[in-house]
N, C-alpha and C positions, 0 to 999 in steps of 0.2 A: 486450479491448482497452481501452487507459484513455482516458478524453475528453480532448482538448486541454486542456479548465481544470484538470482534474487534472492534465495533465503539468504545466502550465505552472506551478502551486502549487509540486508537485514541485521542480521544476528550480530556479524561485524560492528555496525554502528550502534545499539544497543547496550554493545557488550555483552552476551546471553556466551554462556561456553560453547564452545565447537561440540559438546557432546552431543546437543540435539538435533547436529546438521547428519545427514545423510554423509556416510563415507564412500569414495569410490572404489568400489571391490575387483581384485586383483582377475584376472583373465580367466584364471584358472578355479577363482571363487564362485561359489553358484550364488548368482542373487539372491538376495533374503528379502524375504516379506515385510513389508511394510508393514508398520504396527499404529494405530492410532493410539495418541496417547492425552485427548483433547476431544473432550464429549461437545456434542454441539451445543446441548447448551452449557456448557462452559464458555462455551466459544461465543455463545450470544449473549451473557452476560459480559465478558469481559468488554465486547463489542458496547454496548451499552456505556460502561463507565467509561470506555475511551472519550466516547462521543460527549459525554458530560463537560469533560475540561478534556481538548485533546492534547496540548502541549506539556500538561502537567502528568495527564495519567498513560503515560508512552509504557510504559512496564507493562500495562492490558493490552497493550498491541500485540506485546507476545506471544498473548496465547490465543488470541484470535488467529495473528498469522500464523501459526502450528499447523491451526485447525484448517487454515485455507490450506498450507503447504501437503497436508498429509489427506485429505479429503479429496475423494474423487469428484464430490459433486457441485462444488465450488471452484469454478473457474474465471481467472484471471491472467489477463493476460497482461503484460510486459515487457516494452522496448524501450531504443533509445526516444524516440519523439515522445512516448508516452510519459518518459519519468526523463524531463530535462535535468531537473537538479540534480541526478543520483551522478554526470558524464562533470559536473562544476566545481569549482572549487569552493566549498558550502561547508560552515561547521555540520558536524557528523549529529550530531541531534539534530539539525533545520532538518537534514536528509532524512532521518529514520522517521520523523514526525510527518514529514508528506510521503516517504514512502506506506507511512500507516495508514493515512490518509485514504492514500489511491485505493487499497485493498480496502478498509474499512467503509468506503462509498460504496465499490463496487459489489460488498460483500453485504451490503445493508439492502442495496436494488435485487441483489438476487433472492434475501429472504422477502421483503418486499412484494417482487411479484412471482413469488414458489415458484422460481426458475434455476436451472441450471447454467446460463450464458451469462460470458462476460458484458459486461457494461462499464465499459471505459468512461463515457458521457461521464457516469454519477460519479467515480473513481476522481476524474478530473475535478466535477463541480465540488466533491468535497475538499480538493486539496487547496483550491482556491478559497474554501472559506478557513483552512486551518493557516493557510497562506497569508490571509488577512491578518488573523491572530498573531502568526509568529512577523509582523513586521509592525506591530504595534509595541511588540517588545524588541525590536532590534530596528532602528527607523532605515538603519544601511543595509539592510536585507534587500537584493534588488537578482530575483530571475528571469531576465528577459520575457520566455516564454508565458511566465506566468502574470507578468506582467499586462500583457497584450491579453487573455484571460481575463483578469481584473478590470480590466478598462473594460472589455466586451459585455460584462457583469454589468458596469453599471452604464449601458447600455439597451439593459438587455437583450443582449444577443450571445450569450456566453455559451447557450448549446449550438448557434451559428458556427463559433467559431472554434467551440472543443471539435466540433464536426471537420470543421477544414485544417484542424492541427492533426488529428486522425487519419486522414486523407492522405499527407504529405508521406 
């Protein structure tokens, strides 16, 4: 499940309306229930088309991340080491396109192996291949982190060192 500040980054960079963000309800408001609005497999097809061309089909990101944000049994977790680019100064598509990324790996490992646990590992490893993609079209795309990632790749050592990025 993704935290409100990541949805809201999310949606943010997209541009998706505030309407489908959770509101923060007043003290005195009784919370309301959560409603899904995102079958899963809706959620697994869009996941599908993403992963086809992922820089181009970021609009499927949407509703897969709905689907992660409003489902209890899909989890994802999210920090600052985990998502370097989201803390940089990065055009707002590079950001939304690895932030699809992270959750679209991670959410592919979890139907993968019919689990409910995050998996950062795959999260990472996909963002590095969609990373690859968006710096073929921008050659001065340059994120530190993921950089040292890329090089690890083609080393093969990239779950080495998603592992000791993890770690920190």
């Amino acid at each position: 499940m993704l935290s409100i500040r990541s949805w809201s980054i999310f949606a943010a960079l997209v541009l998706l309306a505030p309407a489908g963000l959770a509101a923060e309800t007043a003290a005195d408001e009784p919370p309301r229930e959560a409603r899904q609005t995102v079958t899963r497999s809706e959620a697994v097809k869009a996941l599908r088309t993403y992963q086809q061309d992922p820089v181009n089909n970021l609009e499927s990101a949407s509703v897969f991340m709905t689907y992660v944000k409003e489902d209890g049994d899909v989890h994802v977790s999210m920090n600052d080491t985990l998502l370097p680019w989201m803390r940089g100064n990065y055009p707002p598509q590079t950001k939304a396109a690895l932030l699809s990324a992270f959750v679209a790996g991670n959410f592919q490992a979890q139907l993968d192996d019919e689990t409910e646990l995050d998996d950062s590992v795959a999260g990472l490893t996909y963002v590095v291949d969609v990373y690859t993609q968006l710096k073929k079209l921008d050659a001065t795309l340059l994120i530190p982190e993921l950089e040292k990632l890329l090089s690890a790749k083609g080393d093969d050592e990239l779950e080495v060192a998603i592992n000791r990025m993890i770690a920190r």
